[in-house]
DRENDOMI-430773 format. One record per residue (C-alpha): z negated, y negated, x negated; residue in one letter. Coordinates in nm, 3 decimals. Layout:
! residues N
REC         w         v         u   r
REC         Z         Y         X   A
...
END
This chain:
! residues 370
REC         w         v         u   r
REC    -2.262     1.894    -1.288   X
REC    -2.215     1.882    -0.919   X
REC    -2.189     2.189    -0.679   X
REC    -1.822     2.293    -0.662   X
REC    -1.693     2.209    -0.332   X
REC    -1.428     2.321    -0.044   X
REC    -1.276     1.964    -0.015   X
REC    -1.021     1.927     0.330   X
REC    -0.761     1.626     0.307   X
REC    -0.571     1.514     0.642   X
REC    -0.236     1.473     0.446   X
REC    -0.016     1.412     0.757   X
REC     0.040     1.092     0.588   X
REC     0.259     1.311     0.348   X
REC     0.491     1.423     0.631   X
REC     0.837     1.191     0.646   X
REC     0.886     0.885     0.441   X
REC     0.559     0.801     0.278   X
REC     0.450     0.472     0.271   X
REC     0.153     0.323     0.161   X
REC    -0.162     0.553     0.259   X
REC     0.122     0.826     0.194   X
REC     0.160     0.696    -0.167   X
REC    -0.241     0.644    -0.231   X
REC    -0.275     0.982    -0.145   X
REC    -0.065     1.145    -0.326   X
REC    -0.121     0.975    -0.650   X
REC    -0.498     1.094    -0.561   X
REC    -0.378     1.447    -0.517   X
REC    -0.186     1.472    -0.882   X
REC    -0.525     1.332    -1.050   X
REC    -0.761     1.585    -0.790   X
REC    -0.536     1.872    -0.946   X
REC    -0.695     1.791    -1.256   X
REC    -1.054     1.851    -1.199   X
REC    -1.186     2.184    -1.269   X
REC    -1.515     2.177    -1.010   X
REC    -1.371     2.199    -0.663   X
REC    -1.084     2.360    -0.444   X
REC    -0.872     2.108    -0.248   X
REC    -0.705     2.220     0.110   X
REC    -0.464     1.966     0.252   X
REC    -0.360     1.985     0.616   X
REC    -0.046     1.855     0.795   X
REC     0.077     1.898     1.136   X
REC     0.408     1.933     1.036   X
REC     0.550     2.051     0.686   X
REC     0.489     1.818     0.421   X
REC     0.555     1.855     0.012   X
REC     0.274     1.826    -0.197   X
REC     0.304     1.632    -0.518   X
REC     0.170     1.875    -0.767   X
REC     0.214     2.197    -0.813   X
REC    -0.163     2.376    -0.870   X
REC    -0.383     2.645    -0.798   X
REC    -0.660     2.413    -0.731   X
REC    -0.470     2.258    -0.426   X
REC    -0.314     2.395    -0.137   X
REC    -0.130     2.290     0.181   X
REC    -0.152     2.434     0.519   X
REC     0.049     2.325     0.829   X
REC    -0.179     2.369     1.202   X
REC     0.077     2.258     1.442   X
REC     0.019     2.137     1.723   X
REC     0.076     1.851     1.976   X
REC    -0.012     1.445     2.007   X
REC    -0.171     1.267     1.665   X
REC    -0.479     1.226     1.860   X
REC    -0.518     1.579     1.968   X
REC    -0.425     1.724     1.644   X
REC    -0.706     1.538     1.477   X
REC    -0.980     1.584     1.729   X
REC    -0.905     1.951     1.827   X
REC    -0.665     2.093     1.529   X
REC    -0.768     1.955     1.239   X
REC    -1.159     2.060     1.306   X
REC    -1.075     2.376     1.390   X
REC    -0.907     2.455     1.101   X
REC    -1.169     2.324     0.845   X
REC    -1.424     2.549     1.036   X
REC    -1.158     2.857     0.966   X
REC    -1.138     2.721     0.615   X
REC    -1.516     2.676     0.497   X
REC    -1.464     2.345     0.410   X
REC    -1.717     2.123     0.267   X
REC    -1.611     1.770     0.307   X
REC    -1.333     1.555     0.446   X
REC    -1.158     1.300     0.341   X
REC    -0.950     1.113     0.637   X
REC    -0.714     0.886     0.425   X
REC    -0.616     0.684     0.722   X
REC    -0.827     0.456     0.923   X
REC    -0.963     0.775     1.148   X
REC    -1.132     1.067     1.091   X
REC    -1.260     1.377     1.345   X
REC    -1.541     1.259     1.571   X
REC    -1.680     1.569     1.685   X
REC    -1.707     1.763     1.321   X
REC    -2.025     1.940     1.188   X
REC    -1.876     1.858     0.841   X
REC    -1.935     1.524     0.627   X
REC    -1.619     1.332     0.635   X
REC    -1.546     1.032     0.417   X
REC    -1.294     0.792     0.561   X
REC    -1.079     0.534     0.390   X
REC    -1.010     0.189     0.573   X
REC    -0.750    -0.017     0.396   X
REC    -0.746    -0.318     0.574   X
REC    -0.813    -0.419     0.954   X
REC    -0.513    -0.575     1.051   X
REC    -0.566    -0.394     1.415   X
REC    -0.888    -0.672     1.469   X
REC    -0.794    -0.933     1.243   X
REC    -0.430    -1.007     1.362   X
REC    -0.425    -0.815     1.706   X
REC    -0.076    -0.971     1.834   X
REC     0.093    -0.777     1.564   X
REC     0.025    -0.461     1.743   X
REC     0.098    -0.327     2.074   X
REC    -0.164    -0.357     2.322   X
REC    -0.271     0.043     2.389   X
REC    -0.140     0.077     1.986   X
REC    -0.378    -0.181     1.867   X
REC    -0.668    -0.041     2.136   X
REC    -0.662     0.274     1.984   X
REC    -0.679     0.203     1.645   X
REC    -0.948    -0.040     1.674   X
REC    -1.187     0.214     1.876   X
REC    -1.087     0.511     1.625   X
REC    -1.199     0.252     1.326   X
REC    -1.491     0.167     1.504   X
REC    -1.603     0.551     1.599   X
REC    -1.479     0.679     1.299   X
REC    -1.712     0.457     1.043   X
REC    -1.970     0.549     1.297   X
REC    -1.942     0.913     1.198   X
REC    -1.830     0.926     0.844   X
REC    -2.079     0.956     0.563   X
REC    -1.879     0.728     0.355   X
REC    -1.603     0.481     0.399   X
REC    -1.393     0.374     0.145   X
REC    -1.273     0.039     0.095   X
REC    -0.968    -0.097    -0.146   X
REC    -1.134    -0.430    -0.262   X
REC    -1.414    -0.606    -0.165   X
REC    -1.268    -0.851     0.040   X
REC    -1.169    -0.519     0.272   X
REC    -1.564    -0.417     0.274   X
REC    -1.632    -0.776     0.362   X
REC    -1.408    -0.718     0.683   X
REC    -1.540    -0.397     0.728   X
REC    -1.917    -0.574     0.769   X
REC    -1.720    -0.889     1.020   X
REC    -1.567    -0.646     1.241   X
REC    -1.736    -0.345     1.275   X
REC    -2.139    -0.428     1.168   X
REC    -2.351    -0.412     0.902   X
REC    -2.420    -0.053     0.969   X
REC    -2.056     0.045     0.856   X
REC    -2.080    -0.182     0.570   X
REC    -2.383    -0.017     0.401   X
REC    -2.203     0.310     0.355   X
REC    -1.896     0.167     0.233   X
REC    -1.792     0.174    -0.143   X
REC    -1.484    -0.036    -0.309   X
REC    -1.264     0.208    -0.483   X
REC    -0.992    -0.024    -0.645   X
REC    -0.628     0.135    -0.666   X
REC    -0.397     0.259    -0.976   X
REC    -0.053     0.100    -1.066   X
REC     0.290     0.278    -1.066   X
REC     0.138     0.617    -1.065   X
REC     0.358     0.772    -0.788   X
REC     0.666     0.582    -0.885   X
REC     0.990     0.740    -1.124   X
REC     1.049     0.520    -1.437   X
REC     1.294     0.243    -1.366   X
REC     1.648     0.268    -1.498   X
REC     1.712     0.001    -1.775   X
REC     1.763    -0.347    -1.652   X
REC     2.116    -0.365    -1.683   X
REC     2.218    -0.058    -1.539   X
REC     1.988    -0.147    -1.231   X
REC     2.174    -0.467    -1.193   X
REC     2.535    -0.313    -1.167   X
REC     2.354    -0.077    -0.937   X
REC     2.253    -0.333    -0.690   X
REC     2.576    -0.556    -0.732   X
REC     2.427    -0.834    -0.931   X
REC     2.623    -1.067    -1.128   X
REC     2.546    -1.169    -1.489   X
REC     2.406    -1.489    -1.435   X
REC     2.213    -1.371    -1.051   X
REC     1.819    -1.459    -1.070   X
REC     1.735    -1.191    -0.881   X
REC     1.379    -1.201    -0.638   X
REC     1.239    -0.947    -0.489   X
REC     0.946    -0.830    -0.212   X
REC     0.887    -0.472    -0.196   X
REC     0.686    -0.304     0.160   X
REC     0.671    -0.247     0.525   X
REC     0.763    -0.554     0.672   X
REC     0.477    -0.702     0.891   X
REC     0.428    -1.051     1.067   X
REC     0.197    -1.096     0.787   X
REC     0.331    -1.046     0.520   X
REC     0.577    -1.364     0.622   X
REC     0.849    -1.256     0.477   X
REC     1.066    -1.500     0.673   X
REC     0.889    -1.769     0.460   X
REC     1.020    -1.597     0.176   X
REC     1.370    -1.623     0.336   X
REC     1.306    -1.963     0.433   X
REC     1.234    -2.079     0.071   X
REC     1.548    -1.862    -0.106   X
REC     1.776    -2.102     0.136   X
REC     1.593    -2.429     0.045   X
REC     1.684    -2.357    -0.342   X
REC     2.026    -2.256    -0.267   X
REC     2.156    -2.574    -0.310   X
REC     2.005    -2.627    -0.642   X
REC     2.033    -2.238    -0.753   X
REC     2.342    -2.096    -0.613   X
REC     2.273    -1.805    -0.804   X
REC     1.944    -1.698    -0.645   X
REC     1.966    -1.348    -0.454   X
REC     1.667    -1.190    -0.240   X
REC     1.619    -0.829    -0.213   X
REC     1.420    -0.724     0.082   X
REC     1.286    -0.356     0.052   X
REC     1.095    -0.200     0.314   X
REC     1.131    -0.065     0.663   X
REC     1.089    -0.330     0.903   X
REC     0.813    -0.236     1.121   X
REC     0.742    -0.601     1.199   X
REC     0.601    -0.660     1.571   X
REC     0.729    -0.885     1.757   X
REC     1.038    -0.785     1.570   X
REC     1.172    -1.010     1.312   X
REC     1.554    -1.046     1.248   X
REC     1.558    -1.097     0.878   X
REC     1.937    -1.071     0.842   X
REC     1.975    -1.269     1.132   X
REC     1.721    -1.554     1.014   X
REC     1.916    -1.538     0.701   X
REC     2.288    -1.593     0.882   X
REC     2.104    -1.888     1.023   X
REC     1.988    -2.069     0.761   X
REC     2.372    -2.030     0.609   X
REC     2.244    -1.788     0.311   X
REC     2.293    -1.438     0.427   X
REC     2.549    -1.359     0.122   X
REC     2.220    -1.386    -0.084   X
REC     2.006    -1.215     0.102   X
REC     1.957    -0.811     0.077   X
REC     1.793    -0.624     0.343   X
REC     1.803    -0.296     0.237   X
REC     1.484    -0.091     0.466   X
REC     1.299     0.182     0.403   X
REC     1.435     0.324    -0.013   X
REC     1.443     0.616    -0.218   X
REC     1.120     0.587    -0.500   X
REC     1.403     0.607    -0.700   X
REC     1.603     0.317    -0.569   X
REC     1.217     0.124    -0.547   X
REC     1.214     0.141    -0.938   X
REC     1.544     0.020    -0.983   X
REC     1.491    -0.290    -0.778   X
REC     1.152    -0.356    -0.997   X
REC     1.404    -0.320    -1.343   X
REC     1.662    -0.544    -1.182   X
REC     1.403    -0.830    -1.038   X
REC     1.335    -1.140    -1.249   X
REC     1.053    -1.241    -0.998   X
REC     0.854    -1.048    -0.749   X
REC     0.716    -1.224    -0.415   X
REC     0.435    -1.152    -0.209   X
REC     0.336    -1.317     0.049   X
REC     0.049    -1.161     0.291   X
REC    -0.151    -1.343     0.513   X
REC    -0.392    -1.027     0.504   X
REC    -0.354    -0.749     0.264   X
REC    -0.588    -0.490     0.188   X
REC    -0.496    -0.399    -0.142   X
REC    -0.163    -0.519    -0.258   X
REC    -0.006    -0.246    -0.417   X
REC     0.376    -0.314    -0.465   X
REC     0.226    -0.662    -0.660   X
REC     0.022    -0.427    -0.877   X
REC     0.338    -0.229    -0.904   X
REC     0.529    -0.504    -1.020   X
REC     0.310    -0.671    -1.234   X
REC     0.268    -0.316    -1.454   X
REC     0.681    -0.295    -1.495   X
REC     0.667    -0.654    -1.652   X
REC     0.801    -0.840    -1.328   X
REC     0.699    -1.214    -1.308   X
REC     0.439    -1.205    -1.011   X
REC     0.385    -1.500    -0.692   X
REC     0.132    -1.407    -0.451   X
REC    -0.046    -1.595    -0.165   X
REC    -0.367    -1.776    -0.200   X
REC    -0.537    -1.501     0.049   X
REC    -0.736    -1.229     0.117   X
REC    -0.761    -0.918    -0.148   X
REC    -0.375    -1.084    -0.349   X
REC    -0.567    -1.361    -0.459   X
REC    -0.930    -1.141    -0.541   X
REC    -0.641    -0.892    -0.731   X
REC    -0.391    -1.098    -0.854   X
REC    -0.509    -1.409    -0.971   X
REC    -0.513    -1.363    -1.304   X
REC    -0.167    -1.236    -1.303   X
REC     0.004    -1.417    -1.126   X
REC     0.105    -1.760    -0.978   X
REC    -0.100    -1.837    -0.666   X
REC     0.070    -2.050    -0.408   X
REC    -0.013    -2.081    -0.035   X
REC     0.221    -1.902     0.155   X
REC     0.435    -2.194     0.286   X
REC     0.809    -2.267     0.238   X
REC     0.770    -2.576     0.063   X
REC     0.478    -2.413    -0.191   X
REC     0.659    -2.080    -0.226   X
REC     0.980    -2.282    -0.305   X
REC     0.840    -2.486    -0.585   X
REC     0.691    -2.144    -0.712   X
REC     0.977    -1.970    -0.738   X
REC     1.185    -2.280    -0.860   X
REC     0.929    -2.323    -1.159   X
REC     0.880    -1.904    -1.267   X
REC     1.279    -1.910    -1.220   X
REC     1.350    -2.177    -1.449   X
REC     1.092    -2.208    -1.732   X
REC     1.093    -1.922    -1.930   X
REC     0.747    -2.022    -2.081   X
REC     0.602    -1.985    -1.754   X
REC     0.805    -1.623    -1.683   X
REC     0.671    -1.494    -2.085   X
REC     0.329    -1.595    -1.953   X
REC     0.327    -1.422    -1.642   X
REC     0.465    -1.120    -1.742   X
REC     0.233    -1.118    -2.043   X
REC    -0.085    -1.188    -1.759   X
REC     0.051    -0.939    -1.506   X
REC     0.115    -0.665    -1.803   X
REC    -0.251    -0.712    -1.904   X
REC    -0.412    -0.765    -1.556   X
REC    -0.241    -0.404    -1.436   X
REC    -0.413    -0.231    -1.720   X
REC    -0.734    -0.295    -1.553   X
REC    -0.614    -0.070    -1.250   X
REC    -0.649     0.292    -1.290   X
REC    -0.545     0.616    -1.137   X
REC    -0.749     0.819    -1.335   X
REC    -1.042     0.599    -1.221   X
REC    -0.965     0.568    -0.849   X
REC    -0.948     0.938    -0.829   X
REC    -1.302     1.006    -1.016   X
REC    -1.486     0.775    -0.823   X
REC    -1.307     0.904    -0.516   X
REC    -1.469     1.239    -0.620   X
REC    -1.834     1.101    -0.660   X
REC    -1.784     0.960    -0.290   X
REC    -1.684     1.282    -0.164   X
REC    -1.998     1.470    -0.381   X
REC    -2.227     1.234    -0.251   X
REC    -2.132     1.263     0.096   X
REC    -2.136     1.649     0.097   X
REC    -2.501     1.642    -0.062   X
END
């Protein structure tokens, strides 16, 4: 057995409405509470809830200033008070100038990859702290491999040598869905409504307005279809879904409904008779995971980490208006197709673990503080 450690988490990601790092960290943090070896301190700069309740994990709030400053002058400060071991920076960056081993996770690199989707000093800054911080960390983790493969394109072979894939869990940080009836009344549906959703920040990327784009080609043929949009729209330059929608004469079916409640999150999953995902560049792909593990007919783009996930599970289209159309047309309308999707996405989630994710997290962490 390994040495029992002091292990420091940056959880500011905890703070406000948790998104995705926020919601891969705390479905970390419920399975960390779980091993008996090590102590787990989690830091915010402003109060935050933690999502278990245990002795073996506790929060502490070190206010003080700018994100920046708080992580390079804080945050080290208070792992020094603390005795802590190792740490793990969740979030792209990590302390530079830190006796201690720190093991920092890198999701994707949108910042380098697709650098008009960020503000200039905004997209700057993250791609120097990515670049610094793999530089300094002991470990990096990665989400899939097609993440360590951008991980060795942008930021050298160096970085890529100490990075590990540590694949994701499904659902884990999600309430159970109401039943499927009662969601639809919820969210206004009518009995006959084929109801699609897309769950996540909205990005450029993610080309949501594709998605939009496609729901008003089939609205002559499907009246019935309705699109629920859920995420915050953090898209840059800002993208007017509603008002793409008025345009294209099918706002009536169209739901934007922003950042949700994890409650209101499951009850769009119960009400959905096809989830749509359509990423350019996605280092994981959680909400399709998600999805796919509540029984939800799956379509995901032919790229990056959807396709090296999701394959199996789902129906692979490139993410066009045209393609995506003729997807949903076909997982709408043959029910053979829907049985055989939800069958494939019900078995591909089971493959996708928590439990796992959180263990080999753990070895990471051990073998970084050795």
């Amino acid at each position: 057995m390994s040495r029992s450690l002091r292990i420091g988490i940056d959880g500011r990601e905890l703070s406000g409405h948790p998104t995705g790092v926020g919601r891969y960290l705390r479905s970390l943090l419920r399975r960390f509470a779980l091993d008996p070896r090590h102590q787990f301190v989690v830091y915010g700069s402003a109060p935050f809830a933690l999502p278990v309740d245990s002795e073996r994990i506790a929060g502490r709030v070190a206010p003080g200033g700018h994100p920046f400053f708080w992580e390079q002058r804080i945050l080290p400060a208070a792992l020094r008070e603390d005795s802590i071991d190792v740490l793990l920076s969740p979030a792209y960056s990590c302390p530079l100038f830190s006796g201690l081993p720190r093991v920092t996770a890198i999701h994707d690199l949108s910042f380098f990859a697709r650098p008009g989707e960020f503000g200039f000093v905004h997209g700057l800054r993250r791609r120097v702290m990515a670049r610094l911080s793999a530089r300094v960390s002991k470990k990096v983790l990665a989400c899939s491999e097609f993440t360590r493969s951008e991980v060795q394109r942008h930021l050298g072979d160096a970085a890529a040598a100490k990075t590990e894939v540590v694949l994701l869990g499904p659902d884990d940080d999600l309430p159970p869905g109401p039943g499927r009836e009662a969601a639809r009344r919820a969210l206004g549906l009518a009995e006959g409504d084929l109801y699609v959703i897309t769950v996540g920040t909205v990005l450029r990327r993610r080309n949501v307005g594709v998605l939009v784009r496609a729901v008003a080609r089939l609205r002559e043929a499907m009246p019935e279809i309705r699109l629920g949009i859920v995420g915050e729209n953090r898209s840059h330059p800002f993208e007017d879904l509603g008002g793409l929608a008025k345009g294209l004469g099918c706002a009536e079916a169209v739901r934007v409904s922003g950042f949700v409640s994890d409650e209101e999150v499951a009850a769009h999953y119960a009400a959905a008779d096809l989830a749509v995902f359509l990423s350019e560049y996605e280092g994981f792909g959680l909400p399709a995971l998600e999805a796919m593990s509540r029984g939800v007919p799956v379509v995901v783009a032919d790229r990056g980490s959807l396709n090296e996930m999701f394959a199996k599970g789902a129906l692979v289209v490139e993410p066009e208006e045209t393609a995506v159309a003729a997807a949903m047309n076909r997982a709408l309308n043959e029910p053979k197709l829907a049985a055989d999707l939800r069958f494939k996405g019900l078995d591909r989630s089971k493959s996708f673990s928590w439990v796992r994710a959180a263990n080999e997290t753990l070895a990471v962490l051990e073998r970084a503080a050795s």
